[in-house]
Structure formats: structure tokens, C-alpha cells
C-alpha positions in Angstrom: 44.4 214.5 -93.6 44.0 217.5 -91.4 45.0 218.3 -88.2 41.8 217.5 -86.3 41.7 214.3 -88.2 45.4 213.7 -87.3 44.5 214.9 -83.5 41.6 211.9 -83.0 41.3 209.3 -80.3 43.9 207.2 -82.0 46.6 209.7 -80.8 46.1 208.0 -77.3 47.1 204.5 -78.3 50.0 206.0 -80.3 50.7 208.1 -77.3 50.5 205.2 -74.5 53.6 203.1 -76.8 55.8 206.2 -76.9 55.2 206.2 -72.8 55.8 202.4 -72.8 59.2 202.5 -74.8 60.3 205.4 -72.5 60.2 202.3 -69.7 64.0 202.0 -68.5 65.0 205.1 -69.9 67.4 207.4 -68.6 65.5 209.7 -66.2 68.1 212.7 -67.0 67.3 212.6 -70.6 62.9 211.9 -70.7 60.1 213.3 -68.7 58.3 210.2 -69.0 61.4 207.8 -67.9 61.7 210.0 -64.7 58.0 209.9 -63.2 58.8 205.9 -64.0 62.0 206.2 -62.0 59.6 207.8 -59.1 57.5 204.7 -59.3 53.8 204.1 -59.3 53.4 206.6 -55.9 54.7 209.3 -57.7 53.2 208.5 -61.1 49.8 208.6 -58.9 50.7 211.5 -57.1 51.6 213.7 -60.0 48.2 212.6 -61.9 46.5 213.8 -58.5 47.6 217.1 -59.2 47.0 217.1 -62.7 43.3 216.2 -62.1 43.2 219.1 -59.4 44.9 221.4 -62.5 42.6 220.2 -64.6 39.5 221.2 -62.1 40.8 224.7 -61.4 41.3 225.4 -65.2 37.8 224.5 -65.6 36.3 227.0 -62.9 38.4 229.9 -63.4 40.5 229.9 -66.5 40.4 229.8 -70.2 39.4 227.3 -72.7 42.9 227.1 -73.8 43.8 226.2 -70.5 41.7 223.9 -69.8 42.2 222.3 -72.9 46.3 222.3 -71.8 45.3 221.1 -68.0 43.2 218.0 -69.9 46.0 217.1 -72.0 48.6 216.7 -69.0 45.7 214.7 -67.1 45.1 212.4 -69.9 49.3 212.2 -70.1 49.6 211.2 -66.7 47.0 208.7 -66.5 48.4 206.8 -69.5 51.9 207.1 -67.6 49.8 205.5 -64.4 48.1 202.8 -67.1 51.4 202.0 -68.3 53.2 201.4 -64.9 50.5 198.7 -64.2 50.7 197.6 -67.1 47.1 198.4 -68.4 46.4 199.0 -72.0 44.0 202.1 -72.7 42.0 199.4 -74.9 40.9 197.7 -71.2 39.1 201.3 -70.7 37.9 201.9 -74.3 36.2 198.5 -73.3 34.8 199.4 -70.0 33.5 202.9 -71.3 31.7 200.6 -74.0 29.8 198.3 -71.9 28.7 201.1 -69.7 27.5 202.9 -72.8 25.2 199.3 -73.2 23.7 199.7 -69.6 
């Protein structure tokens, strides 16, 4: 298997359980069990600024960086879907049905 192929859309599902067991971690020792700590305001804060990251890396910066900026937004928002609770599946199932509209 190569890279790319290792690199596909699964990686978010595998991505969104290692964010889920990091849930009642200690917040000195994981990234992820620290925004949790901070509770859903700061989750939703810090994916704010990611997005905002994400939109400035677009305009003015490199593809690399762009690519960096999108992969701390999609982080985020799986760390937001995880605090309430909301498997990435309930989105892979709303992007389908508006791809039928």
C-alpha cells in the first residue's frame, strides 16, 4: 500500500477514536486531552482560529501551508465532533444526501 493510499478518507475515522480515547486524559501529558479539559468553548474557539488559519494560508501562503492549516482545521473539528459526541459518519451522511439533491 502506498502512502497516498495509506493517507485516504479512512484516516479521519481512525483519527476521530485516537481523539475519543484521549477523553479523560491527563491534560499535561496530550494536546488533545487539554482542549477537552478547556471544554466545548475552547474546543470551538480554537477551531475558529484554525478556520481563520486555514483562510489566510489559502490567500497568501503556500500550498504546503495550506495543506498544514487544513489539517489542524479538520483536527479541530473532529476534537469539536467528539466533545458532542458526533461521529464523523453523521457528516459523511449529510454530505451524501446533499450530493442526491
Amino acid at each position: 500500500m502506498t502512502s497516498s493510499e495509506q493517507a485516504g478518507p479512512e484516516i479521519l475515522v481512525r483519527l476521530y477514536e485516537v481523539i475519543e480515547s484521549r477523553k479523560g486524559g491527563d491534560p499535561r501529558r496530550s494536546r488533545t486531552a487539554r482542549l477537552f479539559d478547556g471544554g466545548l468553548g475552547k474546543i470551538a474557539q480554537k477551531l475558529g482560529e484554525e478556520a481563520t488559519e486555514t483562510v489566510v494560508a489559502a490567500l497568501s501562503e503556500s500550498d504546503q501551508r495550506l495543506v498544514s492549516e487544513a489539517a489542524d482545521l479538520l483536527y479541530h473539528l473532529l476534537v469539536l465532533l467528539a466533545a458532542r459526541e458526533v461521529r464523523p459518519e453523521a457528516v459523511y451522511a449529510e454530505l451524501a444526501a446533499r450530493g442526491r439533491a
